[in-house]
C-alpha atoms as a printed R data frame, in Angstrom:
    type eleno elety resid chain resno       x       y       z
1   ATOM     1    CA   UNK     A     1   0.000   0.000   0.000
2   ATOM     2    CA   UNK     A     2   2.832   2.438   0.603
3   ATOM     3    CA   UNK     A     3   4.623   2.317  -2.172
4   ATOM     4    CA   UNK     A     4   1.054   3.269  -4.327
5   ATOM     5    CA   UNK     A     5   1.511   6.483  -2.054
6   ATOM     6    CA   UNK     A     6   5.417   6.745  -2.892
7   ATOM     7    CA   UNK     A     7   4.607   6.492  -6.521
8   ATOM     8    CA   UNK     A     8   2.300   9.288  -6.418
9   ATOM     9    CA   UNK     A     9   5.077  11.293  -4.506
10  ATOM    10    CA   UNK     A    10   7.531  10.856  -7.140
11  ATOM    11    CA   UNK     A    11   5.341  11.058 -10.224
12  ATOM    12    CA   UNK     A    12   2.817  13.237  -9.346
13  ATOM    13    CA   UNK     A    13   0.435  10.756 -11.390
14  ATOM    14    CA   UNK     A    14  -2.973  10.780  -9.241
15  ATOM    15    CA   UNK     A    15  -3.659   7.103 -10.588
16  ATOM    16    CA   UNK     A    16  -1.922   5.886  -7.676
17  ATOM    17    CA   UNK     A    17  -4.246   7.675  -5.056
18  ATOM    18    CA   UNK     A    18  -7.225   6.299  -7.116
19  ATOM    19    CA   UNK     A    19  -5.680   2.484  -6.904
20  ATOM    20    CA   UNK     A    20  -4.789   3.263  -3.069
21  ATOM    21    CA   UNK     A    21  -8.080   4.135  -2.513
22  ATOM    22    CA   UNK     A    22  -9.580   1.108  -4.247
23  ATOM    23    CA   UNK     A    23  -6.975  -1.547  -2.741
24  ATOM    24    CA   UNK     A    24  -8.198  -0.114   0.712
25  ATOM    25    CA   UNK     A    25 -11.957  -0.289  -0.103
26  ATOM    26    CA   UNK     A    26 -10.792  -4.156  -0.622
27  ATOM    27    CA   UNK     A    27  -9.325  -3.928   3.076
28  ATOM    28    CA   UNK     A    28 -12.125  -2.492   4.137
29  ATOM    29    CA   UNK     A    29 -14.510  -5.053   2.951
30  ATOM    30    CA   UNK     A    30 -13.200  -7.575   5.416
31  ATOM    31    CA   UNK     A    31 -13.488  -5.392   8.198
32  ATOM    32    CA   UNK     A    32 -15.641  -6.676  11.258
33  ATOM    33    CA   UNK     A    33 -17.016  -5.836  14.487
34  ATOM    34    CA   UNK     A    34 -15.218  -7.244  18.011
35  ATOM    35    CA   UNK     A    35 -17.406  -7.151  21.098
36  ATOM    36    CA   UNK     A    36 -16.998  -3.526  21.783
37  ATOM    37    CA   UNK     A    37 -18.497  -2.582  18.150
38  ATOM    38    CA   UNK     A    38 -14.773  -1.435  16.951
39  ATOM    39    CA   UNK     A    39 -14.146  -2.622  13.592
40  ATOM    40    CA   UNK     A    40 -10.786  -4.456  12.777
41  ATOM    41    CA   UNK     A    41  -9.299  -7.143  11.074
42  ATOM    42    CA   UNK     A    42  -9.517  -9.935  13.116
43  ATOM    43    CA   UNK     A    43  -8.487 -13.614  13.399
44  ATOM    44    CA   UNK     A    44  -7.052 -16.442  15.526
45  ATOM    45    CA   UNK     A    45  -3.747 -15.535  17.135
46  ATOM    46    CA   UNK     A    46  -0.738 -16.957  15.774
47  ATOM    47    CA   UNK     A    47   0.376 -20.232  16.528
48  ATOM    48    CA   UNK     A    48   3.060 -19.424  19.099
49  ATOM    49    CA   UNK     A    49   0.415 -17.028  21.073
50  ATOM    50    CA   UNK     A    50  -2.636 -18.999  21.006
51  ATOM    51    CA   UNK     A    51  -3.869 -19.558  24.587
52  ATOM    52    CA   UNK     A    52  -4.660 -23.336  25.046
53  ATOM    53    CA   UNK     A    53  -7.245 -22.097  27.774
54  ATOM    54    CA   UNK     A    54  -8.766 -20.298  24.609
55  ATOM    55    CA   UNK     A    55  -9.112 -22.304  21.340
56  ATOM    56    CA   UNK     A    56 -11.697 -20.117  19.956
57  ATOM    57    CA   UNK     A    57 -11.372 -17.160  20.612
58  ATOM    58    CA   UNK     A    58 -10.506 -14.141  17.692
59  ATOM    59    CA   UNK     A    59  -8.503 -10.671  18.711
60  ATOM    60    CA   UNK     A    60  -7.166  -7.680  16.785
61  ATOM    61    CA   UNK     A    61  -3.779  -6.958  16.421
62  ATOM    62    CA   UNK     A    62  -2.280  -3.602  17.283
63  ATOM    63    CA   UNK     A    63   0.491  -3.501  14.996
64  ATOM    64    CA   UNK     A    64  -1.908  -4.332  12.134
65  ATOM    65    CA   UNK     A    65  -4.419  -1.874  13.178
66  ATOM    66    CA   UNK     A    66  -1.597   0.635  14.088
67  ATOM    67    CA   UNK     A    67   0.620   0.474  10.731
68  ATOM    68    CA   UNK     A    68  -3.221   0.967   8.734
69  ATOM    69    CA   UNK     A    69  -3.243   4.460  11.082
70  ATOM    70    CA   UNK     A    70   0.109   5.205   9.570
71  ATOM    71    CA   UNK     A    71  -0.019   4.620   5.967
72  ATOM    72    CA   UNK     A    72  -4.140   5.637   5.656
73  ATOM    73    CA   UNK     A    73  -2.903   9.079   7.332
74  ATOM    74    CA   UNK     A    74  -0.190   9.696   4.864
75  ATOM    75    CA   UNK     A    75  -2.575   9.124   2.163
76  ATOM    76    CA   UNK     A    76  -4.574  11.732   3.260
77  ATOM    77    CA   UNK     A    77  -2.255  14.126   4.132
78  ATOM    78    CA   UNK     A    78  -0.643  13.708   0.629
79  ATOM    79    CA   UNK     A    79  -4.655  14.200  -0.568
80  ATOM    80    CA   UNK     A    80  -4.633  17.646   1.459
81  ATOM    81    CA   UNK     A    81  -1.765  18.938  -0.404
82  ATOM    82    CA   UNK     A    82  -3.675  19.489  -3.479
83  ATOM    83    CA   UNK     A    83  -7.494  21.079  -4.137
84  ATOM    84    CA   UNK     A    84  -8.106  19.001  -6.829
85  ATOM    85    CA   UNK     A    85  -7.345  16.226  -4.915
86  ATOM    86    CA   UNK     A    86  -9.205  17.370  -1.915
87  ATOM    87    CA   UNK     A    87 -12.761  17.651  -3.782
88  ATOM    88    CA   UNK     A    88 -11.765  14.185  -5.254
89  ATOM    89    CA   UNK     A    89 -11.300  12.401  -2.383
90  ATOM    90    CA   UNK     A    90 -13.898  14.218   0.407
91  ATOM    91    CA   UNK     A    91 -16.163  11.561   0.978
92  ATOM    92    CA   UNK     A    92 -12.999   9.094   1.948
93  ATOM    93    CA   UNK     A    93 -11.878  11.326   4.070
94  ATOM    94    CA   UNK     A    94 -14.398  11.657   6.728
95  ATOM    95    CA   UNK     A    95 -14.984   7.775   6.280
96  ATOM    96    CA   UNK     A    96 -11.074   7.301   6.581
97  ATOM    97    CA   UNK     A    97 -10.744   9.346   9.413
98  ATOM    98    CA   UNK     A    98 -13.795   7.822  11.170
99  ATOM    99    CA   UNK     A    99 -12.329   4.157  11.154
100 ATOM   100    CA   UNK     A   100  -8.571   5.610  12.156
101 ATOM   101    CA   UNK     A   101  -9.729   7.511  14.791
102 ATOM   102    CA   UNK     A   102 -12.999   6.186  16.571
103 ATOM   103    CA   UNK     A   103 -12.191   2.498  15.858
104 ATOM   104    CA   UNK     A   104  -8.308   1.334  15.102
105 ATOM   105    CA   UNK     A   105  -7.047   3.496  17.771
106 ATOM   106    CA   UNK     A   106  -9.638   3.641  20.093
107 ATOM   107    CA   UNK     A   107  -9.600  -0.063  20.646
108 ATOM   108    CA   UNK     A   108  -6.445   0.041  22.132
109 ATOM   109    CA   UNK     A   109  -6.960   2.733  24.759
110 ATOM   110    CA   UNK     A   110  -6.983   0.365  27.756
111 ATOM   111    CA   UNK     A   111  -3.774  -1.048  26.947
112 ATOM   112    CA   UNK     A   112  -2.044   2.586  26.715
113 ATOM   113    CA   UNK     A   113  -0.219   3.054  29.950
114 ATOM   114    CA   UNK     A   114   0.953   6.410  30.831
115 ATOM   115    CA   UNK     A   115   4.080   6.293  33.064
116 ATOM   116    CA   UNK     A   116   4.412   9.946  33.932
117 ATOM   117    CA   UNK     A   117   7.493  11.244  33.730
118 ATOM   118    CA   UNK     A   118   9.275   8.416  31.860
119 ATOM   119    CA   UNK     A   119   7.165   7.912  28.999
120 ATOM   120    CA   UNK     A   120   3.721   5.747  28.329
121 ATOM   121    CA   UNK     A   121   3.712   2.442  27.095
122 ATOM   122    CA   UNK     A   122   1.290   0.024  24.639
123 ATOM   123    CA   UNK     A   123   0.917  -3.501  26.305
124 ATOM   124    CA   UNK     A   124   0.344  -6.164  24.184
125 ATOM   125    CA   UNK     A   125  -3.186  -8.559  23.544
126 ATOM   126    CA   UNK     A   126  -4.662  -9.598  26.719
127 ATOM   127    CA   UNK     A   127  -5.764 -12.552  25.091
128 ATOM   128    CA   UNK     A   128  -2.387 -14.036  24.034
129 ATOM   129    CA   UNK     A   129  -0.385 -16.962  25.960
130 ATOM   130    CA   UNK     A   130  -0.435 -16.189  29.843
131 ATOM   131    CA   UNK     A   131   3.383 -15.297  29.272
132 ATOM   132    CA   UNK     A   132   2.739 -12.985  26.770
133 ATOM   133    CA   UNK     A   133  -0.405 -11.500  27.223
134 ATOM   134    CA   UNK     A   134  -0.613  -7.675  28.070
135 ATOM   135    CA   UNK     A   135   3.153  -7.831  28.177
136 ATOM   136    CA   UNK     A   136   5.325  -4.167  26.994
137 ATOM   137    CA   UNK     A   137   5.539  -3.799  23.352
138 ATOM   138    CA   UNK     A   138   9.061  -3.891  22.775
139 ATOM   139    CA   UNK     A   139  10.976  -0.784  20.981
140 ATOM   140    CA   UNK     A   140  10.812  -1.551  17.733
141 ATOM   141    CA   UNK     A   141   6.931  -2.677  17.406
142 ATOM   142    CA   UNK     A   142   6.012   0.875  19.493
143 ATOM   143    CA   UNK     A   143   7.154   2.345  16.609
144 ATOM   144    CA   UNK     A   144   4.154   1.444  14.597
145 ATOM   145    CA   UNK     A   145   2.331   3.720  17.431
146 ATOM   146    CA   UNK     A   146   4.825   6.430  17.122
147 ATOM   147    CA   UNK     A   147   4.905   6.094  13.227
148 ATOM   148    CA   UNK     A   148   0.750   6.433  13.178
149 ATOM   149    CA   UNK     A   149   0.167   9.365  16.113
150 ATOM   150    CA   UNK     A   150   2.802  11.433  14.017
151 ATOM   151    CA   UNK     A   151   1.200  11.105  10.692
152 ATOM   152    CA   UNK     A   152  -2.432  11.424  12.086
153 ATOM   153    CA   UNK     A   153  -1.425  14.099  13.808
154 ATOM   154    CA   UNK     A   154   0.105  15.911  10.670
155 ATOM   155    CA   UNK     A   155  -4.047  15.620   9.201
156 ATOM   156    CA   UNK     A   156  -5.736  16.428  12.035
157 ATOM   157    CA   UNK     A   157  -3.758  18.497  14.127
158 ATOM   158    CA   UNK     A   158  -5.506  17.111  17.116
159 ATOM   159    CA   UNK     A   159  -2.517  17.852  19.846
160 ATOM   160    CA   UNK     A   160  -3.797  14.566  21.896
161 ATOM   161    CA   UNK     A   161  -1.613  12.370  19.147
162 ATOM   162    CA   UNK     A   162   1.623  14.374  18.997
163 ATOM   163    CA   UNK     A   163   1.360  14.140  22.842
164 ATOM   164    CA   UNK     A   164   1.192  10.488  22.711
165 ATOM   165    CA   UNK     A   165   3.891   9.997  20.377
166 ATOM   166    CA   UNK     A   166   5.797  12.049  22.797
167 ATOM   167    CA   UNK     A   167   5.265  10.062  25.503
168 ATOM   168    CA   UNK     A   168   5.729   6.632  24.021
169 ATOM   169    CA   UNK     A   169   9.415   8.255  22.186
170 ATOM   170    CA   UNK     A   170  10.377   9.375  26.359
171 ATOM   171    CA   UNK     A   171  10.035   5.934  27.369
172 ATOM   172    CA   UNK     A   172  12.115   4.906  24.642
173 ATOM   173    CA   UNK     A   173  14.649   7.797  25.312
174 ATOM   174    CA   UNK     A   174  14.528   7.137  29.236
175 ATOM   175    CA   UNK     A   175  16.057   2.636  28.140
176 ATOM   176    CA   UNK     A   176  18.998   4.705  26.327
177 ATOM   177    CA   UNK     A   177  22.521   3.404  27.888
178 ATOM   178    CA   UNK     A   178  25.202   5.900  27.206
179 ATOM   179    CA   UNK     A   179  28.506   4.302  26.324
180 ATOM   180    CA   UNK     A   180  31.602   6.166  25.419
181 ATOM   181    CA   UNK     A   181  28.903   9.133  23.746
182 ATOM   182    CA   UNK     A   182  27.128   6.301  21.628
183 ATOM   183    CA   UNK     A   183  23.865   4.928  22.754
184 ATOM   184    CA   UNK     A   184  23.201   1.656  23.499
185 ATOM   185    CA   UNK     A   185  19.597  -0.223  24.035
186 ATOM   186    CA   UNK     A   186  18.066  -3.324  24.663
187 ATOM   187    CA   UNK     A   187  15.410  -4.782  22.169
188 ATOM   188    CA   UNK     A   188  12.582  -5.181  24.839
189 ATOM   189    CA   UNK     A   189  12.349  -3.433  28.375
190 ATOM   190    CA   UNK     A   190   9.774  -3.808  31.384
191 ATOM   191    CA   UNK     A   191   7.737  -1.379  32.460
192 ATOM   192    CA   UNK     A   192   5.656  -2.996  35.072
193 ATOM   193    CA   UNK     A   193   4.398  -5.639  37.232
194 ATOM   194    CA   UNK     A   194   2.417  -6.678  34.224
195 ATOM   195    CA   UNK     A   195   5.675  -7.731  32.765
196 ATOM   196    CA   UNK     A   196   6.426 -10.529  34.987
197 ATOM   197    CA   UNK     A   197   6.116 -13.976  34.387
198 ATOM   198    CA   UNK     A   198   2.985 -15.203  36.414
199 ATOM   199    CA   UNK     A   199   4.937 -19.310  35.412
200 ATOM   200    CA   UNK     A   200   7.859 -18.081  37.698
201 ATOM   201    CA   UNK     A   201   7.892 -14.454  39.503
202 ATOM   202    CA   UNK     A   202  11.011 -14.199  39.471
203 ATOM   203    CA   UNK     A   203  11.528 -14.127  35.693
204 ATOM   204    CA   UNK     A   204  10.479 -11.506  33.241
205 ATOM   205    CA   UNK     A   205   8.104 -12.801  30.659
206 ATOM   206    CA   UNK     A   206   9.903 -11.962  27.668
207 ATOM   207    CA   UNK     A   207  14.071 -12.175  27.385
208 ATOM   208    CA   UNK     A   208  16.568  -9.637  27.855
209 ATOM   209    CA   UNK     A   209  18.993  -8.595  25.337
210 ATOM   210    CA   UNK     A   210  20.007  -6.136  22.647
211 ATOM   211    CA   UNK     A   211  18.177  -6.027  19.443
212 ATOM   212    CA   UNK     A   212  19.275  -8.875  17.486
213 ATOM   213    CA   UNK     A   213  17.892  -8.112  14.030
214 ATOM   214    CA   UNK     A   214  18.922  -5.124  11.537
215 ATOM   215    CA   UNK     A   215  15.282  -4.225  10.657
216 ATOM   216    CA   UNK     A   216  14.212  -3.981  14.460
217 ATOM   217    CA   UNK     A   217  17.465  -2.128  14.915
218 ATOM   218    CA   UNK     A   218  16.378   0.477  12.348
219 ATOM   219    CA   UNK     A   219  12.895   0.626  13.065
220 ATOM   220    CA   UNK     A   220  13.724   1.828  16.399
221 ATOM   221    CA   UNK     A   221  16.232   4.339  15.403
222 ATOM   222    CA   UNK     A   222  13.478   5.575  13.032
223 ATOM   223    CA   UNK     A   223  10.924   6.357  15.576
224 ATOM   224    CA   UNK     A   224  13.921   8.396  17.475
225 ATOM   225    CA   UNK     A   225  14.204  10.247  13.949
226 ATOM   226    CA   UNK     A   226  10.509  10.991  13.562
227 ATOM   227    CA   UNK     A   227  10.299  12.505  16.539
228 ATOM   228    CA   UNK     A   228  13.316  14.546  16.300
229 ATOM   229    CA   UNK     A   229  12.088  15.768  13.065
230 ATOM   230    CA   UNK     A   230   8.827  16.655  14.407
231 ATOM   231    CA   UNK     A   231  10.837  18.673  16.883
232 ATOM   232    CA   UNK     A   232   9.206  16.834  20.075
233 ATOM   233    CA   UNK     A   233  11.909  14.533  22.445
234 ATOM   234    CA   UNK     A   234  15.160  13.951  20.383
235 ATOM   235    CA   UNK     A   235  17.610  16.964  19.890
236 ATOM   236    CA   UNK     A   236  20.473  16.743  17.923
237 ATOM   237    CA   UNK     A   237  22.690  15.857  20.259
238 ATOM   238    CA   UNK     A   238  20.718  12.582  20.813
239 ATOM   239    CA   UNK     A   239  20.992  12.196  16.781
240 ATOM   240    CA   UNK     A   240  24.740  12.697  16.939
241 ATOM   241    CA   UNK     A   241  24.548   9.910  19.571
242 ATOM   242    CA   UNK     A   242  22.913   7.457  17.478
243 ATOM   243    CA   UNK     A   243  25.050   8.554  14.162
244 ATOM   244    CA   UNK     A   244  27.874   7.705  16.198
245 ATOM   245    CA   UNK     A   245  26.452   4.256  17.496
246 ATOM   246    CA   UNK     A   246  25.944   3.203  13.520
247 ATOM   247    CA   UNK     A   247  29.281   4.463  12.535
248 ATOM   248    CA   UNK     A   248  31.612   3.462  15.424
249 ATOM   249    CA   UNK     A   249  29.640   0.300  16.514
250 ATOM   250    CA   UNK     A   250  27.455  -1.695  13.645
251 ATOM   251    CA   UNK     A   251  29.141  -0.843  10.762
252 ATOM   252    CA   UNK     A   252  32.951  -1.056   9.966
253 ATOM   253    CA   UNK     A   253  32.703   1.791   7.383
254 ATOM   254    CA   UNK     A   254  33.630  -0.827   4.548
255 ATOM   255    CA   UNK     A   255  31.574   0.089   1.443
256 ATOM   256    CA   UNK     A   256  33.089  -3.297  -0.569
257 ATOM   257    CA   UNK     A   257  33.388  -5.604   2.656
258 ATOM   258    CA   UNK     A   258  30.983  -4.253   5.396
259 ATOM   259    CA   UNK     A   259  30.728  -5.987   9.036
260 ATOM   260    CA   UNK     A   260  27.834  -5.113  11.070
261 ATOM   261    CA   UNK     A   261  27.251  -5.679  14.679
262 ATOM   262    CA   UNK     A   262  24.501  -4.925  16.978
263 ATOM   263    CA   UNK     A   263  24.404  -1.857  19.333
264 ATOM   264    CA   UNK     A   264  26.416  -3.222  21.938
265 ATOM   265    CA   UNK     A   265  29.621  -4.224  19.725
266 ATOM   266    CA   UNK     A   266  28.400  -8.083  18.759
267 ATOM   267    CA   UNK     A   267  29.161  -9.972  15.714
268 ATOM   268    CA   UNK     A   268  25.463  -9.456  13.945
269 ATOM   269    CA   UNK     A   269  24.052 -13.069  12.365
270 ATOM   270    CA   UNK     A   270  24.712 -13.399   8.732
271 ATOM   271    CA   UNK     A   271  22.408 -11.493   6.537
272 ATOM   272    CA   UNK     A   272  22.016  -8.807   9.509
273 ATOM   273    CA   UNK     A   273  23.013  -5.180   8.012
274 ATOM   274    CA   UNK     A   274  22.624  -3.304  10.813
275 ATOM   275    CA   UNK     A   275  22.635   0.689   8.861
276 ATOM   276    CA   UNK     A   276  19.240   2.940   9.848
277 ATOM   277    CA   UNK     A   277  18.219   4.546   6.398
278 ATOM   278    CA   UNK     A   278  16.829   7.284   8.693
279 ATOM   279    CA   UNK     A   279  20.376   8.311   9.818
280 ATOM   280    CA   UNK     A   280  21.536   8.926   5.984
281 ATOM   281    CA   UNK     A   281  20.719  12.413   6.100
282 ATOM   282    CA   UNK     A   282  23.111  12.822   8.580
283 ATOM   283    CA   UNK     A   283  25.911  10.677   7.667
284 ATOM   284    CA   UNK     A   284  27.037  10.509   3.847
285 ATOM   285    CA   UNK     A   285  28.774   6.905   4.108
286 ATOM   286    CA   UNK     A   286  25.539   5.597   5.289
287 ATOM   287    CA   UNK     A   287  23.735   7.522   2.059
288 ATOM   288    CA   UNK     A   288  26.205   6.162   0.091
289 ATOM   289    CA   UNK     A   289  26.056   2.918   1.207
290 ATOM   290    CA   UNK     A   290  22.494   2.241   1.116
291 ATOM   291    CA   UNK     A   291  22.137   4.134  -1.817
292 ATOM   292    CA   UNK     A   292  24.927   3.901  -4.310
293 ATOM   293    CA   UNK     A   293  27.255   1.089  -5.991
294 ATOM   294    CA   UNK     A   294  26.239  -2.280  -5.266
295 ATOM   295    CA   UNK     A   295  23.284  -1.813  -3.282
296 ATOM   296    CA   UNK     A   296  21.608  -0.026  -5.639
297 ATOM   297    CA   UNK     A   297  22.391  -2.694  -8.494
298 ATOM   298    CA   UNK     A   298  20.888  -5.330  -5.914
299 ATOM   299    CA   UNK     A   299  17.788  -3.176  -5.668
300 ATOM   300    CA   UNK     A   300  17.766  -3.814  -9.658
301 ATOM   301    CA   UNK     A   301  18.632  -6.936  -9.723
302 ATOM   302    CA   UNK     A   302  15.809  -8.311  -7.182
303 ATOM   303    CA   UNK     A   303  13.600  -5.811  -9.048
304 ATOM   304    CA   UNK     A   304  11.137  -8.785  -9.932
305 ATOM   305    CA   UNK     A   305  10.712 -10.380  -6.414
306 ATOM   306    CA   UNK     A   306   7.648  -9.694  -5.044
307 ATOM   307    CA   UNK     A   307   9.238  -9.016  -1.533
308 ATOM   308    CA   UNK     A   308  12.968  -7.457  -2.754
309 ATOM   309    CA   UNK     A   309  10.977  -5.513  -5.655
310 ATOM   310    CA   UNK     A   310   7.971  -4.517  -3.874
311 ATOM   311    CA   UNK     A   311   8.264  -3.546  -0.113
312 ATOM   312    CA   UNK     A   312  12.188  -3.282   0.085
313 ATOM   313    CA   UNK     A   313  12.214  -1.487  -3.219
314 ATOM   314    CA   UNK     A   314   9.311   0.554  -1.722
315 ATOM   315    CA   UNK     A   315  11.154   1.981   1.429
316 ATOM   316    CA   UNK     A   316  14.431   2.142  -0.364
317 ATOM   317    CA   UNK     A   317  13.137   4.256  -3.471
318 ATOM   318    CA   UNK     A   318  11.124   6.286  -0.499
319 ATOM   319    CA   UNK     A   319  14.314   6.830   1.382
320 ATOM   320    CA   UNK     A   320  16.634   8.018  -1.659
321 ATOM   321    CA   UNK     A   321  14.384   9.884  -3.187
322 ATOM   322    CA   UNK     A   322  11.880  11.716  -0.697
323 ATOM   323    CA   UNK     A   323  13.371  11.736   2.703
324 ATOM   324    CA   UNK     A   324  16.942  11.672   2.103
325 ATOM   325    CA   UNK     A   325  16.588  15.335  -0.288
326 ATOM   326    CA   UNK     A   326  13.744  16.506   2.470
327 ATOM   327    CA   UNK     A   327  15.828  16.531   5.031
328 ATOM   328    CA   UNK     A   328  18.790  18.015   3.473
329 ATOM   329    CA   UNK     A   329  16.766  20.382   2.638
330 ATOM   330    CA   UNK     A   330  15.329  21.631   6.321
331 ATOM   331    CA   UNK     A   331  17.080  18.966   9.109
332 ATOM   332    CA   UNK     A   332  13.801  18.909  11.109
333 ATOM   333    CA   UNK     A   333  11.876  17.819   7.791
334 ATOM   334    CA   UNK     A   334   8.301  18.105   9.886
335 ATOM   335    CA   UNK     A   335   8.863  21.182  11.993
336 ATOM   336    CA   UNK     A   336   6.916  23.803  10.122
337 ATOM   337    CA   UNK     A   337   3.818  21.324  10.815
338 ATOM   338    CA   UNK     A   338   4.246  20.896  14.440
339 ATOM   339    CA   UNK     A   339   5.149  25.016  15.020
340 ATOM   340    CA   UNK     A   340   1.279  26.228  16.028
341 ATOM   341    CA   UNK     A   341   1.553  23.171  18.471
342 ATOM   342    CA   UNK     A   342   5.321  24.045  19.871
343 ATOM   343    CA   UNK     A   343   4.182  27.770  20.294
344 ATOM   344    CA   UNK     A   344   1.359  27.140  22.714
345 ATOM   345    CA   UNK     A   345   2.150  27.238  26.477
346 ATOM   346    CA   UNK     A   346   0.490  23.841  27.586
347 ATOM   347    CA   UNK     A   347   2.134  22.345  25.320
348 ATOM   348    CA   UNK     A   348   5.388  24.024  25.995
349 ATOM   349    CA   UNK     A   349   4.620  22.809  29.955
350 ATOM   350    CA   UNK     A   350   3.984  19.353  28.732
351 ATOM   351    CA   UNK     A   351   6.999  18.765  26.643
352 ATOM   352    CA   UNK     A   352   9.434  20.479  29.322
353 ATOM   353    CA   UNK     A   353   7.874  17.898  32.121
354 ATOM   354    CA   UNK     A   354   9.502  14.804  29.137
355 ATOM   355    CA   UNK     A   355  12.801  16.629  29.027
356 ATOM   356    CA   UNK     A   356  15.954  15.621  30.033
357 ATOM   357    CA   UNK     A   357  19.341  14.513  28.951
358 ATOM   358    CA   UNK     A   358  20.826  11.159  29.326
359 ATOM   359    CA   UNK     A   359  24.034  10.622  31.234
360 ATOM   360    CA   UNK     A   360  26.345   8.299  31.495
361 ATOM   361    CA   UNK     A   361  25.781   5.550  32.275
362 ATOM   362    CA   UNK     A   362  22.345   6.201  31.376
363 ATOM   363    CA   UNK     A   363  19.645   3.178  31.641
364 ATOM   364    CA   UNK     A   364  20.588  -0.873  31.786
365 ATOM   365    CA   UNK     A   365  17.609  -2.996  31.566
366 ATOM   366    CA   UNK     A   366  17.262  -4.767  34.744
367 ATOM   367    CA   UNK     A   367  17.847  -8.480  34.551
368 ATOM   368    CA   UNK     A   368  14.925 -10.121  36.918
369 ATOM   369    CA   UNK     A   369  11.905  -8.169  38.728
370 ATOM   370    CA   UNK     A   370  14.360  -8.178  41.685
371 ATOM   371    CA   UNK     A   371  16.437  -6.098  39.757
372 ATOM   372    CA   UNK     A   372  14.287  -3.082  38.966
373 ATOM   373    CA   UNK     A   373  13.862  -0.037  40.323
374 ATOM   374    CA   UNK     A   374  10.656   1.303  41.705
């Protein structure tokens, strides 16, 4: 679905808006009601989370309903850029807006937790495996949340979602370790009691370590980026932090014979290329290496693979081509959207009660429930 909307940004051609719309009329089709009246796409849980104790019974998921927030809002915004476009699309728009807002994200409001001053939190399905229901998204999946609120946000201007991206991007700020001015993270961190394991209270329900695959890796880093460009949480000293993690840690610098290693310094598992796209703005060996030479005669190459052709293709096209120039062109590509909300004084009060720097040693995820700080 995204790359219909990434073809419209780089042709202009309105065709693609027309066959987004239709593809998500399809989507919409299957749509159905859960016991609250919310409509979603639902369906068994996975194998691996289905809850013996409930062989029947059908949930939502929020990454699914949370990435449909994300890519529908784009669409419109894209729509709003343009009165043509606009009168074309009017009727969607209310409709769009309806299901994003009053259904998709709605449904998930009991499973927000607001933590104050370090952040908020989504908890996963309560309906999963005992050891895995209701548990802390980890980093990378919350950026589906942060990824949607920012868009949405960007259409509606309702203040309530740039908070919430806010708060969910402080939590993620507040798990930063600071090593040697690089930061360092783990892939999932508690936030609560709801996080331990009710087989063995002395164990967290999910395992402890740094992020062991290059796409969760950059996903994270991306949500930092959003934000930052959004101007809400991130400064650029927390972006020269994380330019230096990719450049002094996972990555050796080798354009012809690269070695990539996780956040922490570890040999990453074949296949692993641990390099955020969103940090090529900021780093021209990371823009050339995504985007140059031989990677960009693989994206050719695997051109007519559905997967390496389609969604790769999709975000790598997106990320030469539209966000690499955009933010070249103004650092903080977003800013002059989020201004009206920066300039108001509640807002200013709300954002200044999320602020802080991290220092070293900054945080270390703590090993058991023994281990963790009130």
């Amino acid at each position: 679905m995204q790359m219909l909307l990434t073809a419209f940004e780089l042709t202009g051609d309105p065709s693609h808006l027309r066959e987004f719309a239709a593809r998500f009329d399809d989507l919409r089709s299957t749509l159905v009601k859960d016991k609250d009246g919310l409509l979603g796409w639902a369906g068994k849980p996975i194998e691996p989370l289905r809850d013996p104790a409930k062989p029947d019974v059908v949930i939502n998921e929020i990454q699914t309903d949370f990435r449909a927030v994300g890519v529908v809002a784009l669409f419109l915004e894209l729509v709003e850029r343009d009165d043509d476009l606009k009168k074309e699309f009017a009727s969607l728009r209310k409709d769009y807006l309806d299901l994003l807002e009053n259904h998709l994200i709605r449904r998930w409001d009991n499973s927000y937790s607001d933590l104050g001053d370090k952040g908020a939190i989504y908890r996963w399905n309560p309906d999963y495996i005992p050891n895995k229901a209701n548990l802390t998204l980890a980093h990378e999946k919350q950026a589906n949340m942060i990824d949607g609120y920012l868009n949405l946000y960007r259409v509606t201007k309702n203040p309530l979602y740039l908070q919430r991206a806010a708060k969910l991007g402080t939590w993620l700020k507040k798990c930063l370790g600071l090593v040697e001015g690089h930061y360092v993270w783990s892939y999932w961190d508690p936030a609560g009691a709801w996080d331990i394991s009710p087989q063995d209270p002395a164990k967290w329900k999910h395992w402890v370590g740094k992020e062991p695959k290059a796409q969760w890796y950059a996903a994270t880093v991306g949500s930092a980026l959003a934000l930052y460009h959004h101007g809400v949480v991130f400064d650029k000293q927390d972006v020269a932090r994380f330019v230096k993690t990719q450049m002094e840690v996972c990555w050796n610098r080798d354009l012809d014979n690269p070695a990539f290693f996780t956040c922490d310094g570890k040999p990453a598992k074949e296949g692993e290329r641990f390099i955020a796209p969103s940090l090529a703005p900021f780093e021209d060996q990371v823009a050339g290496f995504l985007y140059t030479g031989k990677r960009q005669d693989e994206r050719v190459q695997k051109s007519a693979d559905a997967w390496q052709g389609g969604v790769l293709a999709g975000q790598w096209l997106r990320g030469k081509y539209l966000e690499l120039p955009a933010v070249k062109a103004r650092e903080q590509s977003y800013l002059a959207s989020t201004k009206d909300f920066l300039a108001r004084p509640e807002n200013q009060v709300f954002l200044k009660s999320l602020q802080f720097e991290v220092t070293t040693p900054g945080y270390s995820t703590p090993p058991t429930p023994a281990q963790m700080t009130p």
